[in-house]
C-alpha positions, -999 to +999 in steps of 0.1 A: +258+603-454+259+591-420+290+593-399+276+572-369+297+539-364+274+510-372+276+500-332+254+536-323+223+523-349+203+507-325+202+537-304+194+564-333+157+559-325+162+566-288+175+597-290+158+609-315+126+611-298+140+639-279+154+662-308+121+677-319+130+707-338+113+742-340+081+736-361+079+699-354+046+681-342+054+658-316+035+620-320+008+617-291+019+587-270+006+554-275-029+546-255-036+587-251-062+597-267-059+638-277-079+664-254-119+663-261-117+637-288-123+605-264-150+583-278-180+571-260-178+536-243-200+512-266-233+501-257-236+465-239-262+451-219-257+431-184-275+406-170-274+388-138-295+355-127-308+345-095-308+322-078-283+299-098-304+262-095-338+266-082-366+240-084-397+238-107-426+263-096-395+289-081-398+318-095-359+328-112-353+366-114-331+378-141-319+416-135-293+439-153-288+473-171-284+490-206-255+512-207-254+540-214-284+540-193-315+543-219-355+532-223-349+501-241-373+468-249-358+443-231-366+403-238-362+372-215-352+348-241-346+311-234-317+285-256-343+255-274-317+240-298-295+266-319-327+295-315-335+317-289-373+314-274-385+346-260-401+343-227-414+374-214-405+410-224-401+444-201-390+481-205-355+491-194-357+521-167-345+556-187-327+572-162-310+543-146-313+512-177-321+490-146-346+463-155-360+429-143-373+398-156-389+365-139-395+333-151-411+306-129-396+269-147-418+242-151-393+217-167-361+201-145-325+201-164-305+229-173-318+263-187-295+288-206-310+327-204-302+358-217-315+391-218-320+409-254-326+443-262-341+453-292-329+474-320-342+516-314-338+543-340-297+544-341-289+522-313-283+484-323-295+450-308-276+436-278-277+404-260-262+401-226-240+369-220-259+340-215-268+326-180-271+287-167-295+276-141-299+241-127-337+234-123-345+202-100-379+191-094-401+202-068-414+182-036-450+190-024-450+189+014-476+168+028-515+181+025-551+167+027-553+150+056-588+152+053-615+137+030-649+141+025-676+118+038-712+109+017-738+126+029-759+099+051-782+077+035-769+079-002-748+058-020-729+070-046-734+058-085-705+033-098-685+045-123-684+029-156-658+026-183-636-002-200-640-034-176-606-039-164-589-070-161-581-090-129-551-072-106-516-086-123-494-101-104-461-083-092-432-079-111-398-096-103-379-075-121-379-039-137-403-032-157-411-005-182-450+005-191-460+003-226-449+036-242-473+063-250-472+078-282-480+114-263-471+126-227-489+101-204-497+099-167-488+058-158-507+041-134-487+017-110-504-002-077-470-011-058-472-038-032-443-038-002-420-068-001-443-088+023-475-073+012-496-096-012-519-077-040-554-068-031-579-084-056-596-062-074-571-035-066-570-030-106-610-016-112-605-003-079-578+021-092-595+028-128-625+036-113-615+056-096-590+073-123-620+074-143-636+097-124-610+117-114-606+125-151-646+126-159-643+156-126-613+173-143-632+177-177-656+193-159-632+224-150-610+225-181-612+243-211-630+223-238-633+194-216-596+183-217-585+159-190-553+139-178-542+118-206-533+085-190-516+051-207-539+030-222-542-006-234-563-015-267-596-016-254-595+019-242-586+011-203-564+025-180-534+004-174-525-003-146-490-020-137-484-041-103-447-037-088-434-052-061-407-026-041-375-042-019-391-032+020-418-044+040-446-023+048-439-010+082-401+001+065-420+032+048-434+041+081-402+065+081-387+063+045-379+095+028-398+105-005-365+107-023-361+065-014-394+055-027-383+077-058-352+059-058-367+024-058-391+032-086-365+038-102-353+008-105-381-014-104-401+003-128-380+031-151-400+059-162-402+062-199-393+103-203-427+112-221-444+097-189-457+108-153-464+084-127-494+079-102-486+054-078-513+045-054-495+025-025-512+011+008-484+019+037-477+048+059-456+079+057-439+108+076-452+128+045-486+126+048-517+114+024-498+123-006-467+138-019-457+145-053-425+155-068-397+144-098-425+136-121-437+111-091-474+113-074-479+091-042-513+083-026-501+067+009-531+050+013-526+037+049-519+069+062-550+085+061-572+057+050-582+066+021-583+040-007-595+035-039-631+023-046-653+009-077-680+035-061-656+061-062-673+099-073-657+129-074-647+143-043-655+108-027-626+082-019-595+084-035-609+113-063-595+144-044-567+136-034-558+119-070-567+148-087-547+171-056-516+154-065-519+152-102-526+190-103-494+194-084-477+171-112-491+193-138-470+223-119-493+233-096-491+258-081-455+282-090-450+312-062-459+337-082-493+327-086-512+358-065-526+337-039-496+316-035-493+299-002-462+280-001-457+243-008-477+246-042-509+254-024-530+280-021-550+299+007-576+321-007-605+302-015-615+272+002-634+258-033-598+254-045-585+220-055-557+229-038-566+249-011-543+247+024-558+275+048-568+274+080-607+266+070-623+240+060-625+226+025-656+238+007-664+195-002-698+206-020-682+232-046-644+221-053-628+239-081-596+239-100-584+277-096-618+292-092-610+326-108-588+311-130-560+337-116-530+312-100-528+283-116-553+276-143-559+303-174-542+326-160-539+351-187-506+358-170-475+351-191-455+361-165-473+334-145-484+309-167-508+280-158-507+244-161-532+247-194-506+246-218-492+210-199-486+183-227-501+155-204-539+175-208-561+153-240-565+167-269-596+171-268-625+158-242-621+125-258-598+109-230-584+089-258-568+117-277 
């Protein structure tokens, strides 16, 4: 029976944590964990992404560490809906658990990344936290300000194909290209607000798509080619637009305008490309691609496109330059890797940029087949795998 007034209660506890008798085990304190029985931190795996937005052809470099530091299999995986899409795979250091992956994106919008190690003997699976990075699209600096001439006294053979009809007339208003049922390259002639359309500019520029594409089956794997929108009868079409500035206005006009008005007047459809052939100056060069969007300045390096047109001849190499570039040519961690999605090894290469001259006779896409072309690499993949490449050599599949 107690004999504390019912005022002391409260304090009973208090006190009492004081009077430990002779014999009594004292309670350890809360958050102290007793003398040799600590337990080991649990495993995790960190990851760290750089740079944060990058452009399509940079190479993005994801780098953390497995602790407790162990050899572990390490994945670069990538979000595609609610499943995780592994990207590239490397080995954890065993001393340190340091490792690094790269990934060089060839899509623009946003990417979520994480790292993943895999389950070994006792240790479980972990999965760092995932990481965001904002992918924009690329702009080719100018190139090509060269082309090659015939050889004197020939005349090259004209193409033939689907007889194309006479050059439409510009559009007023926006316009969308008929809708391919597979990832298409568009063709658009644009005309400046006080330009009128050449005639003939039409079989002009599908002749010389033509055999662009009849040159890229020659380098591909099974004979694939630029898949390009089509009308019924099998040709190229080929869409006139009218943009808001006279000519001489695009003397000085940024890439990012022109991308800007195209926009407008003629909306890409998302499964689509575009190869514009336009006859006006520029500060950037012959051609420029980027944001899905291939320009042939025609005026400022006079070259146009011809009926007669052969591969290298005319407009041919630098329409299959820029497309190549629109494919994803060429990310920096292709080996030979120039800068400005060139290369500098081999003057064969379609895209070559060194100081020599172009080898005109014997141009190849990725002779070797080790930057940008069936690479082998998965670290470093090549345009191959592109979803705007035919089916099959038929350049209707």
């Amino acid at each position: 029976m107690s004999l504390l007034k019912p005022s002391f209660r409260r304090a009973l506890p208090l006190i009492a944590v004081g009077l430990v008798g002779a014999g009594a085990v004292a309670a350890p304190v809360a958050g102290a964990a007793a003398a040799g029985s600590a337990k080991p931190a649990a495993p995790k795996l960190t990851a760290s992404l750089t740079p944060k937005a990058a452009s399509t052809g940079q190479t993005v470099t994801l780098t953390g560490k497995v602790k407790p530091a162990a050899k572990r299999t390490i994945r670069l995986e990538q979000a595609t809906g609610k499943t995780w899409k592994r990207l590239a795979t490397t080995t954890s250091v065993k001393k340190t658990g340091a490792f690094k992956l790269t990934l060089v994106p060839a899509t623009v919008g946003t990417i979520k990344l994480r790292a993943a190690a895999t389950k070994a003997g006792r240790s479980k699976a972990l999965v760092s936290s995932t990481q965001t990075i904002m992918v924009s699209a690329a702009v080719t600096p100018p190139c090509c300000k060269t082309n090659p001439s015939p050889t004197p006294g020939s005349t090259p053979a004209p193409v033939t194909g689907p007889t194309p009809s006479p050059t439409p007339a510009p559009t007023s208003g926006p316009i969308i290209t008929p809708s391919a049922a597979r990832p298409s390259f568009r063709a658009i002639y644009a005309v400046a607000s006080d330009q009128t359309p050449v005639a003939g500019k039409y079989a002009a520029i599908t002749a010389s798509a033509n055999a662009t594409n009849d040159w890229f089956a020659t380098q591909t794997t099974g004979g694939v080619r630029p898949r390009w929108v089509r009308d019924g009868g099998g040709a190229i079409v080929v869409s006139t637009v009218r943009l808001p500035r006279p000519a001489a206005a695009y003397d000085t006009a940024t890439f990012a305008s022109l991308v800007s008005e195209l926009g407008v007047a003629a909306p890409t459809p998302a499964n689509q490309k575009t190869v514009l052939w336009f006859d006006v100056k520029s500060p950037n060069g012959c051609g420029v691609t980027g944001s899905g969007l291939s320009v042939l300045f025609e005026a400022a390096c006079n070259i146009h496109p011809a009926t007669s047109d052969v591969f290298p001849y005319g407009a041919t190499y630098l329409t299959a330059h820029e497309m190549t570039h629109n494919f994803g040519a060429v990310a920096s961690c292709a080996p030979h890797a120039s800068g400005g999605g060139h290369v500098a090894d081999d003057n064969r290469d379609l895209l070559y940029a060194g100081a020599g001259a172009r080898d005109w006779a014997n141009i190849t896409l990725d002779p070797g087949h080790d930057d940008y072309y069936a690479t082998g690499n998965p670290a470093c993949p090549g345009i191959e795998s592109s979803p705007y490449w035919t089916a099959t050599s038929d350049p209707l599949s």
